[in-house]
C-alpha positions as CSV (number, residue, x, y, z in Angstrom):
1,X,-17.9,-9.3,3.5
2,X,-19.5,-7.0,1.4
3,X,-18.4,-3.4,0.8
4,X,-20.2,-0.7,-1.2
5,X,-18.7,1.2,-4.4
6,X,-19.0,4.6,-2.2
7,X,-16.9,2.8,0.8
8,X,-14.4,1.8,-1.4
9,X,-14.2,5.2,-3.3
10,X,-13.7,6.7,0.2
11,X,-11.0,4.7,1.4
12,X,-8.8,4.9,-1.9
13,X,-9.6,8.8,-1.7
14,X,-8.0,8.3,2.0
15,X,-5.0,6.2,1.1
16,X,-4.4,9.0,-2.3
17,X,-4.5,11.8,0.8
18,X,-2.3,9.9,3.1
19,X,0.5,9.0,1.0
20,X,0.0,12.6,-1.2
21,X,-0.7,10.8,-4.4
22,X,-2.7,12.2,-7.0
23,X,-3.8,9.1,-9.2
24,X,-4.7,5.5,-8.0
25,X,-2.3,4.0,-10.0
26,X,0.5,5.1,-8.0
27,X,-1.1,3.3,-4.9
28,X,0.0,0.0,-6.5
29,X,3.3,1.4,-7.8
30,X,4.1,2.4,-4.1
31,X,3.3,-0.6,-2.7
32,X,5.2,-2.7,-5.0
33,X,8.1,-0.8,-4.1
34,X,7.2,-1.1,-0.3
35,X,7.3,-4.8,-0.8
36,X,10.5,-4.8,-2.6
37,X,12.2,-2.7,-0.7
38,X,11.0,-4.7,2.4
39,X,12.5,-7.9,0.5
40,X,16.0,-6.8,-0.1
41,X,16.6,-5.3,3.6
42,X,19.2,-7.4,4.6
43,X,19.2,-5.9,8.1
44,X,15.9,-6.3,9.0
45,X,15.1,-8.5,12.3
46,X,11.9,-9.9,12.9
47,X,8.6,-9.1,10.9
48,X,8.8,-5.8,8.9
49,X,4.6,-6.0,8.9
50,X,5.0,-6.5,5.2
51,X,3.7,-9.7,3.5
52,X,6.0,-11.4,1.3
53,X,5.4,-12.1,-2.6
């Protein structure tokens, strides 16, 4: 699968909207804290639809 420089641009412009984030650094500083967060849940039942590390 090949995707273009434009459709990339346009779908981190899309996630920086979503999530109100100005810089595409904090994408990855979100996520990583998703993850974690996801990871220390000690409630959580079933899948949490986040992968593990």
């Amino acid at each position: 699968m090949c995707l273009s420089e434009g459709t990339m641009r346009t779908h981190v412009s899309r996630i920086l909207v979503k999530l109100g984030l100005r810089e595409r650094a904090r994408i990855v500083v979100v996520a990583d804290e998703t993850v974690l967060s996801a990871e220390m849940c000690t409630d959580c039942s079933g899948d949490t639809g986040v992968p593990r590390v």
